[in-house]
C-alpha positions, -999 to +999 in steps of 0.1 A: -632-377+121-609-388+097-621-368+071-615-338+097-579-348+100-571-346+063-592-314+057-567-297+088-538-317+075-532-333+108-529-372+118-540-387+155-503-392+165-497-354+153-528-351+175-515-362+208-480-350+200-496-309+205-514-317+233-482-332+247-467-302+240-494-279+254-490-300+285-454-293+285-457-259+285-479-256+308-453-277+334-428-254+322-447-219+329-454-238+363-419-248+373-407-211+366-438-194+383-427-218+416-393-205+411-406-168+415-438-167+431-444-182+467-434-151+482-458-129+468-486-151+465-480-154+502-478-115+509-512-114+488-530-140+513-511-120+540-531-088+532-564-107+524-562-123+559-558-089+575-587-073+556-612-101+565-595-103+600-607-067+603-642-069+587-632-061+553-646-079+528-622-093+493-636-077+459-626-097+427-626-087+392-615-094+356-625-100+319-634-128+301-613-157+315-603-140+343-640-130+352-645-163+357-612-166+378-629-138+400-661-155+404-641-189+414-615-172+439-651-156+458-671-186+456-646-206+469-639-177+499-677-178+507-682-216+508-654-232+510-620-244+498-604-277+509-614-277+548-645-270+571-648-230+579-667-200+587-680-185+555-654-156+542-666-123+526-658-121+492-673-105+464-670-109+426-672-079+405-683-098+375-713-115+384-741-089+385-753-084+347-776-051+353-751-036+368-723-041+347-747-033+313-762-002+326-731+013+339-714+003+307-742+021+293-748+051+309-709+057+316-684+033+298-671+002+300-642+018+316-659+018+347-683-016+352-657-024+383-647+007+395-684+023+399-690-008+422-660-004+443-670+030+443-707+017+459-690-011+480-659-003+487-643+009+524-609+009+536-610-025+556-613-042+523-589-057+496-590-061+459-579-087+441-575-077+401-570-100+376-559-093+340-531-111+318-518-083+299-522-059+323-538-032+298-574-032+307-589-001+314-614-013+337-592-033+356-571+001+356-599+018+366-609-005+395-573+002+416-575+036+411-609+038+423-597+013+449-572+039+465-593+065+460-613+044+493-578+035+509-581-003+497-548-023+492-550-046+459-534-080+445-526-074+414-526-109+397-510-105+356-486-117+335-464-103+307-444-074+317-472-063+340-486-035+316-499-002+328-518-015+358-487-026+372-472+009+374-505+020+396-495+000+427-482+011+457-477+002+491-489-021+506-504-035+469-491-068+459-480-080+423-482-114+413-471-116+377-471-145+361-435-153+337-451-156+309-460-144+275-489-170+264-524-160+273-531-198+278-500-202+298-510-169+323-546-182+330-533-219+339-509-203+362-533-178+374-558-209+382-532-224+406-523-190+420-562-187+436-562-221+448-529-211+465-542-181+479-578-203+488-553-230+509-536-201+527-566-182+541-577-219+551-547-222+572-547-191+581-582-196+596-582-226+613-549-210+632-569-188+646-597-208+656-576-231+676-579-228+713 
C-alpha cells in the first residue's frame, strides 16, 4: 500500500480528505435536488399508481448504471420495498440478454428498448426512462416508441435534460437531477427510485384499508 501511495503521489490523510469531499458533494447535490424535486418525483409515483391501478404494468430502462437503476426500481416493484404488499407489475427493459443482442443485431442499438415496448407495450402502462445526459438514443427511442402506444413516461436525467427531455409531453413527467457530475446524477437518481418505491407503498396500503 504504501508503495501505491507514492507511485499516485497521494498520502492516507490526502486519502480520506477526497472521499470527504466526494461525500460532501454528494450531500450537496442532495440538499439541492430536495430543494427542487419532491413535486415531481411525486407527480411521477402519481402516474405509476394510476397505470398499475388500471392493469398497466411499469417498464424501466437505461444504460450502464442506470440499467442497473432499472432492474432495482422493478425488482423492488415486484417484491417488495420497505412494507408487506401485493406484488406490483414492473418490468425492466435491461435484463433479457437475447433480446437486447439480437435486436442490436439485426436492427441497431438504437432500438434494444423500444422494439420491446413495441412487443409489450399498451396504453394502461408507464415508462420510466433513465439516462444522465439525456442523449441516448435508445432511451430516445424508447419514449417515442412509448407514445407511439399511448404510454405516459418518467423521464428520470440530469444535466440540462438533453434531447430526450424535449420529447415529453403531457401527461410525461421530468425529474432532472441539478447536476452536472455523472457520479453526483446516479446517487441522486438512486434515492429518487427508493422515493418513488416508498410512495407506491403508501399509496398501496391506502387502498387496501378497509
Amino acid at each position: 500500500m504504501p508503495a501505491n501511495h507514492d507511485r499516485l503521489n497521494l498520502t492516507p490523510m490526502s486519502d480520506t480528505q477526497h472521499i470527504t469531499d466526494l461525500f460532501d458533494a454528494s450531500i450537496e447535490a442532495k440538499r439541492s435536488a430536495r430543494e427542487r424535486l419532491p413535486q415531481t418525483i411525486t407527480a411521477a409515483a402519481q402516474r405509476m399508481q394510476q397505470s398499475l391501478a388500471g392493469g398497466g404494468k411499469v417498464l424501466s430502462c437505461g444504460n450502464g448504471g442506470s440499467a442497473a437503476d432499472a432492474q432495482h426500481f422493478a425488482a423492488e416493484l415486484v417484491n417488495r420495498f420497505e412494507s408487506a404488499r401485493p406484488a406490483l407489475a414492473a418490468v425492466a427493459l435491461t435484463t433479457d440478454s437475447s433480446i437486447l443482442t439480437s435486436v442490436a443485431n439485426d436492427f441497431s442499438y438504437r432500438n434494444i428498448f423500444a422494439r420491446q415496448i413495441e412487443a409489450l407495450g399498451v396504453s394502461a402502462d408507464h415508462l420510466l426512462a433513465i439516462t444522465t445526459s439525456g442523449n441516448s438514443e435508445n432511451i430516445e427511442a424508447a419514449i417515442q416508441c412509448a407514445h407511439d402506444r399511448d404510454m405516459s413516461v418518467t423521464l428520470l436525467d440530469g444535466r440540462d435534460g438533453g434531447r430526450a427531455a424535449g420529447l415529453l409531453q403531457p401527461p410525461d413527467v421530468e425529474i432532472r437531477v441539478p447536476s452536472h457530475s455523472t457520479a453526483r446524477i446516479q446517487e441522486v437518481h438512486l434515492l429518487v427510485i427508493h422515493c418513488l418505491c416508498s410512495l407506491l407503498d403508501q399509496y398501496i396500503s391506502r387502498s387496501l384499508k378497509p
